[in-house]
C-alpha positions as CSV (number, residue, x, y, z in Angstrom):
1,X,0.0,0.0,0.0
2,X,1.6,3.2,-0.8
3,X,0.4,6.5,0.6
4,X,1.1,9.9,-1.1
5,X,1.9,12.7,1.6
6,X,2.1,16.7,0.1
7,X,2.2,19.8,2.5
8,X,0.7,23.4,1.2
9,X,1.7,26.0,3.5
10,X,-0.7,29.0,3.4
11,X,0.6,32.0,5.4
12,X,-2.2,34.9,5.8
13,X,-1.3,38.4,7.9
14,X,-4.3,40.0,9.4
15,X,-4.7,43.1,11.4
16,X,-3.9,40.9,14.6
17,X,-2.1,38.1,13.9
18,X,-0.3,36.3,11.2
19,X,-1.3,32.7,11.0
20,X,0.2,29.4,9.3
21,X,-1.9,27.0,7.9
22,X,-0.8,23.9,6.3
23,X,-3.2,21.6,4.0
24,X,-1.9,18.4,4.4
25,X,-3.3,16.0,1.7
26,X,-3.1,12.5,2.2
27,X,-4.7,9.8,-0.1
28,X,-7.0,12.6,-2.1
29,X,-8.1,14.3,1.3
30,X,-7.4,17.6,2.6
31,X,-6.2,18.8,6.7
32,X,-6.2,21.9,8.4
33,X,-4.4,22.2,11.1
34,X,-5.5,25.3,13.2
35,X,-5.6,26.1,17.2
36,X,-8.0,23.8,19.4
37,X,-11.5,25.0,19.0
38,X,-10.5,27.0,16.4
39,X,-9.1,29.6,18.6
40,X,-8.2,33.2,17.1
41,X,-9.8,31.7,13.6
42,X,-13.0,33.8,11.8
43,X,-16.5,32.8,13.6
44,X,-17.4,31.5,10.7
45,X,-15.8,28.2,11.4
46,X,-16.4,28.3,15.3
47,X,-20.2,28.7,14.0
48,X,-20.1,25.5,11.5
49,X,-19.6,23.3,14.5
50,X,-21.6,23.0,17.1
51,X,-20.1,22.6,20.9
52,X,-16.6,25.0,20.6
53,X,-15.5,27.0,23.1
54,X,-12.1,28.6,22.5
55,X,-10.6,29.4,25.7
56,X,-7.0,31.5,24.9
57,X,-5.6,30.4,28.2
58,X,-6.2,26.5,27.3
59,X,-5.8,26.8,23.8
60,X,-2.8,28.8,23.3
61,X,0.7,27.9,22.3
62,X,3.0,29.5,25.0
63,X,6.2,29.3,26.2
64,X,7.0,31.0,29.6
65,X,11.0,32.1,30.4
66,X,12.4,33.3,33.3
67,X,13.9,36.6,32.8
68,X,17.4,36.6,34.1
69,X,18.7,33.1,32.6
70,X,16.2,32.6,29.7
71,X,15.3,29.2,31.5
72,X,11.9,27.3,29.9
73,X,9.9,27.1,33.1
74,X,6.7,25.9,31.3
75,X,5.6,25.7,28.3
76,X,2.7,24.2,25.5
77,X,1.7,23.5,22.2
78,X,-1.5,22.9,20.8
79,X,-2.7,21.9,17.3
80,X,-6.1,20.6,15.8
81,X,-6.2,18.7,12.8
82,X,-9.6,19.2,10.6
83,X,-11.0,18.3,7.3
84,X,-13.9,19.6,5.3
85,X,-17.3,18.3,5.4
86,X,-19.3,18.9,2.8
87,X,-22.2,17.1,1.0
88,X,-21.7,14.6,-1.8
89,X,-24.1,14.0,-4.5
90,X,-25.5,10.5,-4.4
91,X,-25.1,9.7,-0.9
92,X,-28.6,10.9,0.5
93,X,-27.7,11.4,4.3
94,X,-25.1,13.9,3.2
95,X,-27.9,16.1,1.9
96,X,-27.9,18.4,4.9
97,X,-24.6,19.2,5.4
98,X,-23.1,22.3,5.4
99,X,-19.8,22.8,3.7
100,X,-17.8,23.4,7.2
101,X,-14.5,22.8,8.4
102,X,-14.7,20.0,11.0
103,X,-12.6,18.7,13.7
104,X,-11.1,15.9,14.2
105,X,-8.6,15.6,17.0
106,X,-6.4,18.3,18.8
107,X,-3.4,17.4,20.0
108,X,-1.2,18.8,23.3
109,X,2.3,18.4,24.1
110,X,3.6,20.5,27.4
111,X,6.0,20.7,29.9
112,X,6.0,22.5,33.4
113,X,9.2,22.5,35.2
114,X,9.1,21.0,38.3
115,X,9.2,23.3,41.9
116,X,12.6,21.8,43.5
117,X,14.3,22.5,40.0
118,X,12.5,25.9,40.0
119,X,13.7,26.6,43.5
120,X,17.3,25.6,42.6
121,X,17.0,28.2,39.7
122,X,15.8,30.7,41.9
123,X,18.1,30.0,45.4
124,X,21.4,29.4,43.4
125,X,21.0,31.1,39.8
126,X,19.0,34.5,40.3
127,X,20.3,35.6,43.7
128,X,23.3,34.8,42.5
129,X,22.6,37.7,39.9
130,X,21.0,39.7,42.2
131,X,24.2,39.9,43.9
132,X,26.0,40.8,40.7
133,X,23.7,43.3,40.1
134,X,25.3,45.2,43.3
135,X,28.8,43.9,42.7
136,X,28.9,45.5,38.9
137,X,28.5,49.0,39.9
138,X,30.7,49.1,43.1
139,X,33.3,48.0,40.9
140,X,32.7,50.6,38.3
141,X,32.7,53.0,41.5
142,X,36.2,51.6,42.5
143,X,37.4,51.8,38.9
144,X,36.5,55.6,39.0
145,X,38.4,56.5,42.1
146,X,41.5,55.0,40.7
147,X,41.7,56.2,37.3
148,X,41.1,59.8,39.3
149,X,43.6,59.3,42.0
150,X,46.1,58.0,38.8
151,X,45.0,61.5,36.8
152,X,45.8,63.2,40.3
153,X,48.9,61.3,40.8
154,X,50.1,62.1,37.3
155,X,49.2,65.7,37.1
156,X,50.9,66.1,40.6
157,X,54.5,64.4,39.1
158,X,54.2,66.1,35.8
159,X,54.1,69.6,38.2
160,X,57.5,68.7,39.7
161,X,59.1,68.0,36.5
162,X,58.0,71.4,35.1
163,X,59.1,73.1,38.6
């Protein structure tokens, strides 16, 4: 059995975000892939199914960071694979269907760092910082006295050599 797999990658900009879609078409049919529950798509397909509810905090793909070290301390992705339903001719109980995207499965892949690595990060990694934070411009200060006090002590024995 041999299976013919193509990918069309549709990228379209609105006035709030830019999505990717890719039509995946295996054996003659056609996928969407889109956010569950058709999140941040046109009402038009939340309306052609009956029973969404796109909720962006459980729908969205996010990735959250801590600040100082750029550490992933959770994260998710979400996707939803559709196809089209539409009516065929000859096959009666077709006959009232709307020509809809429908879908299939979403699928969820996350991660969530666990609390005694999170508290490592945090007790040995971003105090840590913190501390450097107050070290940096001490030693700046530092630096500045004695490039003065060598100016001063310069000007001073260049003033004995002229005298």
């Amino acid at each position: 059995m041999k299976f013919s797999l193509k990918y069309l990658t549709l990228q379209i900009k609105t006035r709030c975000a830019k999505f990717i879609i890719t039509y995946i078409l295996f054996s003659g049919a056609y996928m969407v892939l889109s956010y569950p529950h058709f999140l941040y798509a046109d009402t038009r397909y939340r309306n052609g199914v009956l029973g969404l509810n796109p909720i962006e905090e459980d729908h969205r793909i996010f990735l959250d960071l801590e600040p100082n070290t750029g550490t992933v301390m959770r994260g998710a992705k979400r996707a939803q694979f559709n196809v089209f339903m539409r009516n065929i001719n000859g096959i009666p109980i077709t006959g009232n269907l709307l020509t809809t995207l429908t879908p299939i499965i979403w699928i969820e892949e996350g991660f969530a760092l666990p609390d005694e690595y999170a508290d490592i990060l945090t007790t040995q990694v971003v105090q840590t910082l913190g501390l450097v934070n107050v070290l940096v411009p001490v030693l700046v200060a530092i630096s500045c006295a004695i490039l003065v006090l060598g100016i001063i002590i310069f000007l001073c024995a260049k003033k004995k050599d002229v005298v």
